[in-house]
N, CA, C and O atoms as a GROMACS GRO file, in nm:
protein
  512
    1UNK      N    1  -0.124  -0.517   0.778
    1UNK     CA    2  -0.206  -0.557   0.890
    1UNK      C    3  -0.177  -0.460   1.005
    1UNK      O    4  -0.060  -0.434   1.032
    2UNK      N    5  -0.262  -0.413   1.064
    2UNK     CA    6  -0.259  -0.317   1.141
    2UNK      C    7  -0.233  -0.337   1.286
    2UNK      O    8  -0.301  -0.418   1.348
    3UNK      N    9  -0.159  -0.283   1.331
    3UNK     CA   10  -0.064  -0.358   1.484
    3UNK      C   11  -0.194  -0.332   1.587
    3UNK      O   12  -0.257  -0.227   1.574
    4UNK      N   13  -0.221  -0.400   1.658
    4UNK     CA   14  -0.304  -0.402   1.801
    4UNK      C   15  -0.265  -0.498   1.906
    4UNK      O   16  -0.174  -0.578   1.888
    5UNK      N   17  -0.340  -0.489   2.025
    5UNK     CA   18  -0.354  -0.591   2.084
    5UNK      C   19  -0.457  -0.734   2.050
    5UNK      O   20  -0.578  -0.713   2.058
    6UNK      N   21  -0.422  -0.846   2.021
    6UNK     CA   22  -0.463  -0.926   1.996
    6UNK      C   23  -0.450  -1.071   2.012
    6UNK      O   24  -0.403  -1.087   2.125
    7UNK      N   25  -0.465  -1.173   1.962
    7UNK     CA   26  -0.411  -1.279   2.023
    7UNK      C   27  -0.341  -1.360   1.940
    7UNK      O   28  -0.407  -1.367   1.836
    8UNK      N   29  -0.263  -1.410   1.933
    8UNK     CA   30  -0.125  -1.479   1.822
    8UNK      C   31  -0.225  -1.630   1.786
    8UNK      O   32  -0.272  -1.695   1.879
    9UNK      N   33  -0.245  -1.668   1.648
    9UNK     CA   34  -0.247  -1.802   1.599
    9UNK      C   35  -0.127  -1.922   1.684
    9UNK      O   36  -0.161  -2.015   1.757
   10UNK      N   37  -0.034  -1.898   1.658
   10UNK     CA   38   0.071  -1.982   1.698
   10UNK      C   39   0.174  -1.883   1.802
   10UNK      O   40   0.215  -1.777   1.753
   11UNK      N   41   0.208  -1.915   1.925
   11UNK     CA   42   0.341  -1.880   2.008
   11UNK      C   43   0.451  -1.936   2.031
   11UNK      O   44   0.427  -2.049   2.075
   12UNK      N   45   0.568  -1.915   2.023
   12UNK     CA   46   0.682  -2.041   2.055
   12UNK      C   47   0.798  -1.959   2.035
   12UNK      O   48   0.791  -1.856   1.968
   13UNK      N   49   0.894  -1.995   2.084
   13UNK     CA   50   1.042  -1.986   2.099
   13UNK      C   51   1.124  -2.050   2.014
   13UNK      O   52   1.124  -2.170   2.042
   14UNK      N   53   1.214  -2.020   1.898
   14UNK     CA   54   1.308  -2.108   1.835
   14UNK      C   55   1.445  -2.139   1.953
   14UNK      O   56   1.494  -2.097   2.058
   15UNK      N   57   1.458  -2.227   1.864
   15UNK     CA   58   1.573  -2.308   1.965
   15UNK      C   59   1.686  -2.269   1.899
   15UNK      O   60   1.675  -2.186   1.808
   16UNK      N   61   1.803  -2.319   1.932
   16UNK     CA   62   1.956  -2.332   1.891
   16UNK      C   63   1.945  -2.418   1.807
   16UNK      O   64   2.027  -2.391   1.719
   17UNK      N   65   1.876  -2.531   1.774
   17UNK     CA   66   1.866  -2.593   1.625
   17UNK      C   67   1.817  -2.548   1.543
   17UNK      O   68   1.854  -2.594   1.435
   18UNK      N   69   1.725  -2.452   1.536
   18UNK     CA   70   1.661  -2.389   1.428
   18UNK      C   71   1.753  -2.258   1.338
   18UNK      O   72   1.718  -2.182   1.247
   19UNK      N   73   1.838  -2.268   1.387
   19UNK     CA   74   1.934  -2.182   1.347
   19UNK      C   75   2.040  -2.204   1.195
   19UNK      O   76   2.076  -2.314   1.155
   20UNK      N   77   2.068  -2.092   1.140
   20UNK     CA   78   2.112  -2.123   0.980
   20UNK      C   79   2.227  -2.100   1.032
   20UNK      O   80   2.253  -2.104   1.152
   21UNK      N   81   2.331  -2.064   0.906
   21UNK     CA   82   2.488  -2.050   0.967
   21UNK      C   83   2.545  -1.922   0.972
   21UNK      O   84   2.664  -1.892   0.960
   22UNK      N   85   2.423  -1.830   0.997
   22UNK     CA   86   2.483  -1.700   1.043
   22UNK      C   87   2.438  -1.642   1.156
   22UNK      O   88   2.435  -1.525   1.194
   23UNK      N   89   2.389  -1.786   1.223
   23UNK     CA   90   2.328  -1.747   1.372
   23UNK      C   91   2.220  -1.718   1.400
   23UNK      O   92   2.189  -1.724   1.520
   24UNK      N   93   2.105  -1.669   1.284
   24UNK     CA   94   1.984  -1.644   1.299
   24UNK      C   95   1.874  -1.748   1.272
   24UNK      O   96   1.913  -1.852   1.217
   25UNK      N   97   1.718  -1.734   1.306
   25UNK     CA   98   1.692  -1.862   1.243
   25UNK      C   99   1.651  -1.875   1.120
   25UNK      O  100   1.624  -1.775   1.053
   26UNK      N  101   1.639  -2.011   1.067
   26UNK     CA  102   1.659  -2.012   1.002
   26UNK      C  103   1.527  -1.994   0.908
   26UNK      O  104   1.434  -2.056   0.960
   27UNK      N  105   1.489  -1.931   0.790
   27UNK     CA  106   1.424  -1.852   0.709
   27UNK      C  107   1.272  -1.999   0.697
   27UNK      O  108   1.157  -1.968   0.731
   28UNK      N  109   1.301  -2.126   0.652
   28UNK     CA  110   1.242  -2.232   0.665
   28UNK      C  111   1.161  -2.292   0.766
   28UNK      O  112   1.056  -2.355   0.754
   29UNK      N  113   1.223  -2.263   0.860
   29UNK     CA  114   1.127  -2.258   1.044
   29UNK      C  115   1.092  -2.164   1.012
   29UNK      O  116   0.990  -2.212   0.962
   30UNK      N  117   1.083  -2.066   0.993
   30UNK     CA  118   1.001  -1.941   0.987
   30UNK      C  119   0.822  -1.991   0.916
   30UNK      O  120   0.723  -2.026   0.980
   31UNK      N  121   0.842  -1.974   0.744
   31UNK     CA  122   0.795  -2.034   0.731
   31UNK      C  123   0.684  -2.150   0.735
   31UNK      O  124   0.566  -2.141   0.702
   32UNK      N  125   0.759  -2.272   0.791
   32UNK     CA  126   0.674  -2.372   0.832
   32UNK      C  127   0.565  -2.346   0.962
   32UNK      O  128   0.467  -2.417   0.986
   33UNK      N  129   0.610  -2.224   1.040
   33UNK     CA  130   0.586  -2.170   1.168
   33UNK      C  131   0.447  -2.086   1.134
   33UNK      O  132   0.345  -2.095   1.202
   34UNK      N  133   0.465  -1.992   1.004
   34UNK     CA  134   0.305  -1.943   0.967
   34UNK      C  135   0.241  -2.020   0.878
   34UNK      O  136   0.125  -1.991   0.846
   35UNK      N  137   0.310  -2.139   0.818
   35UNK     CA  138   0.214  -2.222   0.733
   35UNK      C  139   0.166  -2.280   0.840
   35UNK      O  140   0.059  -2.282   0.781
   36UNK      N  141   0.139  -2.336   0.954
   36UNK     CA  142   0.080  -2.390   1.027
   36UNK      C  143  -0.003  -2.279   1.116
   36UNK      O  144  -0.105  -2.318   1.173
   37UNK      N  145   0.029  -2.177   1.126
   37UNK     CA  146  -0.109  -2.052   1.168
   37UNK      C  147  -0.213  -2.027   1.071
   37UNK      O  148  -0.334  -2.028   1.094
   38UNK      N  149  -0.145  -2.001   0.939
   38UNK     CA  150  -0.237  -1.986   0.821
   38UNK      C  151  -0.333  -2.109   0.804
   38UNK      O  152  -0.447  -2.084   0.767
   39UNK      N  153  -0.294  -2.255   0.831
   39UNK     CA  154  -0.339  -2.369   0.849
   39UNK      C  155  -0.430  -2.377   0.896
   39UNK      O  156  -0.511  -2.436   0.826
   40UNK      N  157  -0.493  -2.326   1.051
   40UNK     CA  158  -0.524  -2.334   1.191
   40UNK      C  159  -0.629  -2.246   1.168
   40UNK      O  160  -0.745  -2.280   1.193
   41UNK      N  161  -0.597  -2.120   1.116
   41UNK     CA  162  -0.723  -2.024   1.067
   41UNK      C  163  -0.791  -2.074   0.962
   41UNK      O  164  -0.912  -2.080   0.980
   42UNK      N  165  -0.731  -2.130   0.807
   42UNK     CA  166  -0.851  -2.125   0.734
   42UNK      C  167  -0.908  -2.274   0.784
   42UNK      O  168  -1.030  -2.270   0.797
   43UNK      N  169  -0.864  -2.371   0.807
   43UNK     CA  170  -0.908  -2.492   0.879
   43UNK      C  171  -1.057  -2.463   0.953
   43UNK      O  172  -1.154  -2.537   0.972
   44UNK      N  173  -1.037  -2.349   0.979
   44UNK     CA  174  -1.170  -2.276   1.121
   44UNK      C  175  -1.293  -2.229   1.004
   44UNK      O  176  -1.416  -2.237   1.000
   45UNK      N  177  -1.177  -2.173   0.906
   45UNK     CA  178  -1.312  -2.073   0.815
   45UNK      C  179  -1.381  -2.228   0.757
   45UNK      O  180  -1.504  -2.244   0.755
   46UNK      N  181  -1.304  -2.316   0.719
   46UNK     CA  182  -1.335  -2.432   0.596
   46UNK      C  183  -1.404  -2.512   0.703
   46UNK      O  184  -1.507  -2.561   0.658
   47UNK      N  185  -1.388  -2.533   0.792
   47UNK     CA  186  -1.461  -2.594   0.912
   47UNK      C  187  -1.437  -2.704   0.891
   47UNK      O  188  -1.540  -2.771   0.897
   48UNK      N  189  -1.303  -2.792   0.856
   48UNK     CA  190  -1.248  -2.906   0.811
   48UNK      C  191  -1.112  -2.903   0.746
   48UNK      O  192  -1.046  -2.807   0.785
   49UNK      N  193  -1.037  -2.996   0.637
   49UNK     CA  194  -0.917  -3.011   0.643
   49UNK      C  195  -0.914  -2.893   0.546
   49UNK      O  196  -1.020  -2.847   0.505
   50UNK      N  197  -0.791  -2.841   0.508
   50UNK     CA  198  -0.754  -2.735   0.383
   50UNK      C  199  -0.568  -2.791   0.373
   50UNK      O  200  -0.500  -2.845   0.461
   51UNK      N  201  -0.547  -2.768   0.290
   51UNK     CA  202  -0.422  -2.803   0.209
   51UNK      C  203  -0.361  -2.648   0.164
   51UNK      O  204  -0.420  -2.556   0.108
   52UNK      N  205  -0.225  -2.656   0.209
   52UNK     CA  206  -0.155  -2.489   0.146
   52UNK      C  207  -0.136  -2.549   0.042
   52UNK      O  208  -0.107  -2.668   0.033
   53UNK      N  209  -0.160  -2.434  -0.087
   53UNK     CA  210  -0.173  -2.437  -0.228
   53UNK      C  211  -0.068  -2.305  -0.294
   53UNK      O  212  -0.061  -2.291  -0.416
   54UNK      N  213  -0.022  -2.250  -0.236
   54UNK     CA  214   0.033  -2.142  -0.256
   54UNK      C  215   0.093  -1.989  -0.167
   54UNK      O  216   0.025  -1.936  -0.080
   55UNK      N  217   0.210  -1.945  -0.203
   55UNK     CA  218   0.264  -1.862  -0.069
   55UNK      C  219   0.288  -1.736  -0.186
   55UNK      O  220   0.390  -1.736  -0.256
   56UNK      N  221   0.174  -1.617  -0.200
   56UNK     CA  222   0.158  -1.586  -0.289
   56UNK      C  223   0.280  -1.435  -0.309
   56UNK      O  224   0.325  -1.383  -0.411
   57UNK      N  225   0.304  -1.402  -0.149
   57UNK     CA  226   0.370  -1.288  -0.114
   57UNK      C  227   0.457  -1.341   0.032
   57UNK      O  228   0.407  -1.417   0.114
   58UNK      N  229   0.619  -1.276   0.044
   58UNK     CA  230   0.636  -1.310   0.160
   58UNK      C  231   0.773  -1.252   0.179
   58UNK      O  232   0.875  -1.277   0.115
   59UNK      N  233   0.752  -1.157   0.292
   59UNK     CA  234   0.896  -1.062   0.297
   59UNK      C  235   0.926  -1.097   0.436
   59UNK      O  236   0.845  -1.092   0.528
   60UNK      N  237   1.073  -1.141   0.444
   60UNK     CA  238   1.132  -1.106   0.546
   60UNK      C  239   1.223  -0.957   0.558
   60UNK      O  240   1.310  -0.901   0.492
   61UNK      N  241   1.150  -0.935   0.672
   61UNK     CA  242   1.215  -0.762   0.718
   61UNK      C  243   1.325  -0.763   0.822
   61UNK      O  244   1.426  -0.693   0.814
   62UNK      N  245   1.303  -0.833   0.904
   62UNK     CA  246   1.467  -0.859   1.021
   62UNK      C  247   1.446  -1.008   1.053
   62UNK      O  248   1.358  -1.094   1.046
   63UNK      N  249   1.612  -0.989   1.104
   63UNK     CA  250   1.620  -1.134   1.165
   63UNK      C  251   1.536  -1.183   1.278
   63UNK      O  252   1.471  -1.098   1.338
   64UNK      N  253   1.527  -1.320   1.320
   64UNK     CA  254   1.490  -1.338   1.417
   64UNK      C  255   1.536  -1.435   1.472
   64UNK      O  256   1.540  -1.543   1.413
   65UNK      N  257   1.590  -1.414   1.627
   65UNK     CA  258   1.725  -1.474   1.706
   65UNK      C  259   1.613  -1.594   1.822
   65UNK      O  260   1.497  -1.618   1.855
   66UNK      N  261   1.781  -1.641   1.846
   66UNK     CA  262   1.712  -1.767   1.925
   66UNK      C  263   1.670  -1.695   2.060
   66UNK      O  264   1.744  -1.603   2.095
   67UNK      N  265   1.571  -1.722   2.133
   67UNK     CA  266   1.547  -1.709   2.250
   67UNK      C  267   1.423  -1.585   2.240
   67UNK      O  268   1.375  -1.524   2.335
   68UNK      N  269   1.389  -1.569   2.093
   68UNK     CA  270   1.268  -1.462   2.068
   68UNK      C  271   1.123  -1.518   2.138
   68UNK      O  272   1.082  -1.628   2.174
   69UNK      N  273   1.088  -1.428   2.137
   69UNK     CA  274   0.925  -1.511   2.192
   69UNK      C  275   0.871  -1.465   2.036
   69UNK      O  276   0.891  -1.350   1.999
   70UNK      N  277   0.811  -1.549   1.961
   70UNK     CA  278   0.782  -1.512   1.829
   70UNK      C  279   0.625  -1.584   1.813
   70UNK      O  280   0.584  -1.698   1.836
   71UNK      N  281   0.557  -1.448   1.759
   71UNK     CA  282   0.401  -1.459   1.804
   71UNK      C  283   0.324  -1.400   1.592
   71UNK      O  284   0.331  -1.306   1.513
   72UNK      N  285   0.265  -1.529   1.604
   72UNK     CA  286   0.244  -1.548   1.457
   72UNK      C  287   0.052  -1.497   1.426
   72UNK      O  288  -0.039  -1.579   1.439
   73UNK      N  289   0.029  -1.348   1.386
   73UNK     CA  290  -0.158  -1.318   1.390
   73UNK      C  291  -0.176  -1.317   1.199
   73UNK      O  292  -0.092  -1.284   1.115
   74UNK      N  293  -0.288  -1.356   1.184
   74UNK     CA  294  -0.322  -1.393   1.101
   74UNK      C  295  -0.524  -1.284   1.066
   74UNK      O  296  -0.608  -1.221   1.130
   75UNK      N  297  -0.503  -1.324   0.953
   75UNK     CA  298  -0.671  -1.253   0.950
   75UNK      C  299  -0.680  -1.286   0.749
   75UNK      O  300  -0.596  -1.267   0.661
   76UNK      N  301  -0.848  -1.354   0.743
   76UNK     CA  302  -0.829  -1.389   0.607
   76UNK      C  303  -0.850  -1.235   0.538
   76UNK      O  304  -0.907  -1.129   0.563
   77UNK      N  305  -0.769  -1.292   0.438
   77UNK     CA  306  -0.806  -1.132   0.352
   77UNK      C  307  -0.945  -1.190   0.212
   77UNK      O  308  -1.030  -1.102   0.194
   78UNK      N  309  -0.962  -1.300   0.139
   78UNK     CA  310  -1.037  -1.326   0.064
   78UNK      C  311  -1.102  -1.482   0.081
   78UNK      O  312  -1.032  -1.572   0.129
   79UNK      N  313  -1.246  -1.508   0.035
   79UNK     CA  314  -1.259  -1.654   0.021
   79UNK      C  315  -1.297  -1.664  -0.085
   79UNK      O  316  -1.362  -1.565  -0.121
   80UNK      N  317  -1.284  -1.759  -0.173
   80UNK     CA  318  -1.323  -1.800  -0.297
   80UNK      C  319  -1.444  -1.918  -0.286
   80UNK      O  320  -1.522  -1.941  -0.193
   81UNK      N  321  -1.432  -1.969  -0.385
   81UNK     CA  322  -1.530  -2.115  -0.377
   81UNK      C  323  -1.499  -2.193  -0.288
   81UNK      O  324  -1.570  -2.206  -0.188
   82UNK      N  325  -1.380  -2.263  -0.307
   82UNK     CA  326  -1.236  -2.333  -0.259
   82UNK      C  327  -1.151  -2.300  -0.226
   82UNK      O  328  -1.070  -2.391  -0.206
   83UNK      N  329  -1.106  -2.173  -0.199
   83UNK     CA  330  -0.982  -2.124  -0.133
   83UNK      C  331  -1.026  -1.989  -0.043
   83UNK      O  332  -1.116  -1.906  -0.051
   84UNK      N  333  -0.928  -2.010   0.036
   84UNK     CA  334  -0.887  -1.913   0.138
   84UNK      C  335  -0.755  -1.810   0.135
   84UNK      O  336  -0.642  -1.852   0.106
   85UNK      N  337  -0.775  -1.711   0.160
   85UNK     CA  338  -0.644  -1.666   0.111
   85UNK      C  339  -0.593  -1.543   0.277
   85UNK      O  340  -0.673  -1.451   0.291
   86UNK      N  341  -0.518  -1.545   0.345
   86UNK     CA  342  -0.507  -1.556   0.470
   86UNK      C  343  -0.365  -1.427   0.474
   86UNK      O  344  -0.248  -1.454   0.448
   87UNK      N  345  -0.392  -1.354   0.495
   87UNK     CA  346  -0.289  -1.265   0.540
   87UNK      C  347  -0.203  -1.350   0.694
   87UNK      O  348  -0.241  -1.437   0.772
   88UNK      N  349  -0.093  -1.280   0.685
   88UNK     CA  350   0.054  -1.330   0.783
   88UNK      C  351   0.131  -1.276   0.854
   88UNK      O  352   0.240  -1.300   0.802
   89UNK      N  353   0.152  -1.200   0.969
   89UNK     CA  354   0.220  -1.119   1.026
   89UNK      C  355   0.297  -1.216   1.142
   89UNK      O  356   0.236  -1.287   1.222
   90UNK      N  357   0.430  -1.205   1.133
   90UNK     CA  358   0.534  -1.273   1.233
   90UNK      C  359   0.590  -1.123   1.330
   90UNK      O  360   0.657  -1.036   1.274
   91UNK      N  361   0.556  -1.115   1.455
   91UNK     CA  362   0.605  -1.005   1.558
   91UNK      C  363   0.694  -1.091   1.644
   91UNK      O  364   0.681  -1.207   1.683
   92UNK      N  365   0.796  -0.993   1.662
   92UNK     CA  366   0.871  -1.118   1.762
   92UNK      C  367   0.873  -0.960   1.881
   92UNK      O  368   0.848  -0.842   1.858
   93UNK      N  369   0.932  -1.060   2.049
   93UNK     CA  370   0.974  -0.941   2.141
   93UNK      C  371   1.120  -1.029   2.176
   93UNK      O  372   1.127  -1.149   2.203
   94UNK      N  373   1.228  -0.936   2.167
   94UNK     CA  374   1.343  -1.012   2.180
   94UNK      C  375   1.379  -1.043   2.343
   94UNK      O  376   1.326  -0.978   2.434
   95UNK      N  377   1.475  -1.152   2.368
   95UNK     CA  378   1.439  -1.210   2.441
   95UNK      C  379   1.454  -1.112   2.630
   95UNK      O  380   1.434  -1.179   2.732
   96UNK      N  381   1.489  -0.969   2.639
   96UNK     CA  382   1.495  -0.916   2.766
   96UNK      C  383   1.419  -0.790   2.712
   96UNK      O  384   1.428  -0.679   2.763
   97UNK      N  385   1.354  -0.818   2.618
   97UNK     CA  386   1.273  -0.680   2.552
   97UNK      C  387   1.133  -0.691   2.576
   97UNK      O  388   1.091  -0.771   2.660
   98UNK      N  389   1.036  -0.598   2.493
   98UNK     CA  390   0.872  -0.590   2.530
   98UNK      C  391   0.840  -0.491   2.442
   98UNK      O  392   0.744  -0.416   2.458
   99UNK      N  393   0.917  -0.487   2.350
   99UNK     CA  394   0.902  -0.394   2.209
   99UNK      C  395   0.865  -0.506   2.136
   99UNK      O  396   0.926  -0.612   2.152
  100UNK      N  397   0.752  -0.493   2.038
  100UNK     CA  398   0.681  -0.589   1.955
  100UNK      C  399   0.770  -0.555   1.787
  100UNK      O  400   0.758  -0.435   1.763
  101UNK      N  401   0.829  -0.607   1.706
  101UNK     CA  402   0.911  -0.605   1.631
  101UNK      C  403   0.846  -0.684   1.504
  101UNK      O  404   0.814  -0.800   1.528
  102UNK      N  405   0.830  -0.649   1.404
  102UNK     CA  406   0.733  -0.694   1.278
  102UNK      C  407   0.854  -0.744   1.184
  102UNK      O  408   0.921  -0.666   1.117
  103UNK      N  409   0.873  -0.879   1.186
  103UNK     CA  410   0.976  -0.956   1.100
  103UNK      C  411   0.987  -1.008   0.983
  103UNK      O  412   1.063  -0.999   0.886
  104UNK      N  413   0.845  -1.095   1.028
  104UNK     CA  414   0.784  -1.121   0.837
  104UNK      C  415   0.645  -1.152   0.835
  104UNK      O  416   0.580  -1.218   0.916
  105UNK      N  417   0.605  -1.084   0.712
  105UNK     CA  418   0.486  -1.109   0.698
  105UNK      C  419   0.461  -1.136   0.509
  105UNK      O  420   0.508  -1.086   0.408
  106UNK      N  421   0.357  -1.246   0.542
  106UNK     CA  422   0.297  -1.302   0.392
  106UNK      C  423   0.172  -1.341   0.351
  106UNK      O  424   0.110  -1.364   0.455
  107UNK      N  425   0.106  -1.360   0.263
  107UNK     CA  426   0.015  -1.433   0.186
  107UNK      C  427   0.011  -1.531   0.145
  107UNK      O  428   0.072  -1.549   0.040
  108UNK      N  429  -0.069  -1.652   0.210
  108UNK     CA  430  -0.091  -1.777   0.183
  108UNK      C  431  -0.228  -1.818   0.132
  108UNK      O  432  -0.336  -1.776   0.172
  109UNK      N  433  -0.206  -1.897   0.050
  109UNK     CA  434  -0.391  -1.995   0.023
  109UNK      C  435  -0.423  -2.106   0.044
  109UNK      O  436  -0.344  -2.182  -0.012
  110UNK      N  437  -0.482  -2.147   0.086
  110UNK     CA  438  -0.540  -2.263   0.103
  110UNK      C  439  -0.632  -2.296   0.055
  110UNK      O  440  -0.710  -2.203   0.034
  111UNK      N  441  -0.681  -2.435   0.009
  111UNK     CA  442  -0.763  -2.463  -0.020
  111UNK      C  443  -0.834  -2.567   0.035
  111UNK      O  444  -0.788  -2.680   0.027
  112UNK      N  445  -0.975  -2.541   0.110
  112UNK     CA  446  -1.094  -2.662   0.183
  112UNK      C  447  -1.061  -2.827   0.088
  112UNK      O  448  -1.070  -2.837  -0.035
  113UNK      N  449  -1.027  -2.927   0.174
  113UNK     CA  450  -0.999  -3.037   0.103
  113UNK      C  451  -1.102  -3.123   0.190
  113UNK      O  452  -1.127  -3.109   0.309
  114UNK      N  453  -1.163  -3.230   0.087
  114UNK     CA  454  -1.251  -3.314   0.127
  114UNK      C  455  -1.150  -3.462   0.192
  114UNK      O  456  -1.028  -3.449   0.180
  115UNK      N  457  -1.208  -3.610   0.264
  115UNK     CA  458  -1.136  -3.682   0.333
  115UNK      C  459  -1.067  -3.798   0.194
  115UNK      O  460  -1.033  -3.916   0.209
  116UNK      N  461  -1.065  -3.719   0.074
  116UNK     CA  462  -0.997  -3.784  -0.036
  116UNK      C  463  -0.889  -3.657  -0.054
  116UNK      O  464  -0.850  -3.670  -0.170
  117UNK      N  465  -0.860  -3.606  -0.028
  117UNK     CA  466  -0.783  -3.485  -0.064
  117UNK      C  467  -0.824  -3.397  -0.188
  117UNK      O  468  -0.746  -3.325  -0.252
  118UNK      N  469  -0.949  -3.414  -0.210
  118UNK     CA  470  -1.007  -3.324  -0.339
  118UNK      C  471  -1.060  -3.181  -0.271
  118UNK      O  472  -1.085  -3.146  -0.156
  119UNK      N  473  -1.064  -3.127  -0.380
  119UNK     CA  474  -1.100  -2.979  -0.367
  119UNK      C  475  -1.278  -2.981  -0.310
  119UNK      O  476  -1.368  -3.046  -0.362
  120UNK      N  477  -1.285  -2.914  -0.225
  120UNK     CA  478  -1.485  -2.844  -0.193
  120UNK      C  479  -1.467  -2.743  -0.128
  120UNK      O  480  -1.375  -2.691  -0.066
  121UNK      N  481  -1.589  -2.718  -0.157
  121UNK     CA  482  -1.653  -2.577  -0.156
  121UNK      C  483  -1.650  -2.573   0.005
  121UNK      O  484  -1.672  -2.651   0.097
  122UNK      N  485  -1.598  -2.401  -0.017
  122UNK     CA  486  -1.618  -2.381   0.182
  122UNK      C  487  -1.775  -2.336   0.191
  122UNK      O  488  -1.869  -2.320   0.113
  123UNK      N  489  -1.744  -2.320   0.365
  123UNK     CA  490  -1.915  -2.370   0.362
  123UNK      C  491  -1.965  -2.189   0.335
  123UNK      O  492  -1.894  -2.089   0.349
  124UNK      N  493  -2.095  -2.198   0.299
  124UNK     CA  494  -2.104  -2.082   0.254
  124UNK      C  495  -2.126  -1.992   0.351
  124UNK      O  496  -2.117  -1.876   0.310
  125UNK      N  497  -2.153  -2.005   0.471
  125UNK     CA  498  -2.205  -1.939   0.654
  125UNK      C  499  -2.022  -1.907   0.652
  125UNK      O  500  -2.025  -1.839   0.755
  126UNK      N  501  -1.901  -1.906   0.621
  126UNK     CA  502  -1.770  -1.877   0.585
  126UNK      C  503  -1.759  -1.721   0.522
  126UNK      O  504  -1.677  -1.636   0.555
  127UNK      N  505  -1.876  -1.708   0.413
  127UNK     CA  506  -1.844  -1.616   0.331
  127UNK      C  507  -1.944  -1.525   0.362
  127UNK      O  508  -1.945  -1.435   0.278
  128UNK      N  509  -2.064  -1.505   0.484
  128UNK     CA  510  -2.089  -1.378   0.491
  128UNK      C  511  -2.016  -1.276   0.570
  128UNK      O  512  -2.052  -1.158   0.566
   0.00000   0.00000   0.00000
């Protein structure tokens, strides 16, 4: 994903609880932090609920410390019938810094869920 100016899915600060036992946070907040951006975007494409179905790729490249400002951009890369498949970029700026720092980034899918939790079709005005 190609670095620009743009605007973050999700913004937030980890805390001192989010932290594992080597001081950094912890890999799981991470995580849960772009499953809920990846969420938020295809939710928009599906124009209703979607369910994560799969985390198909996902590298962590550096740590990321408490007091980061950690800014989560997203952009779909494919749609299917029923799924979405959502590229993941985690940039953090550490906390007396303004250097944008690329930490982790992954591939998630989702899939458009109806108000039974079954699978449907995204809408097709999604896929031009």
């Amino acid at each position: 994903m190609a670095e620009s100016r743009r605007d973050p899915i999700v913004r937030t600060v980890p805390q001192p609880a989010d932290m594992n036992g080597n001081g950094d946070i912890f890999g799981g907040w991470v995580l849960s932090q772009m499953d809920v951006a990846g969420g938020a975007l295809a939710a928009k494409v599906a124009r209703g609920r979607v369910a994560t179905v799969a985390i198909t790729a996902m590298t962590f490249v550096e740590p990321i410390k408490v007091g980061d400002m950690v800014s989560i951009y997203g952009e779909v890369e494919k749609i299917g019938r029923t799924s979405i498949t959502i590229a993941l970029e985690t940039v953090v700026q550490r906390r007396h810094g303004n250097t944008d720092i690329r930490v982790t980034h992954g591939t998630f899918v989702f899939v458009a869920i109806d108000e039974e939790g079954k699978p449907r079709a995204v809408p097709r005005e999604a896929m031009a």
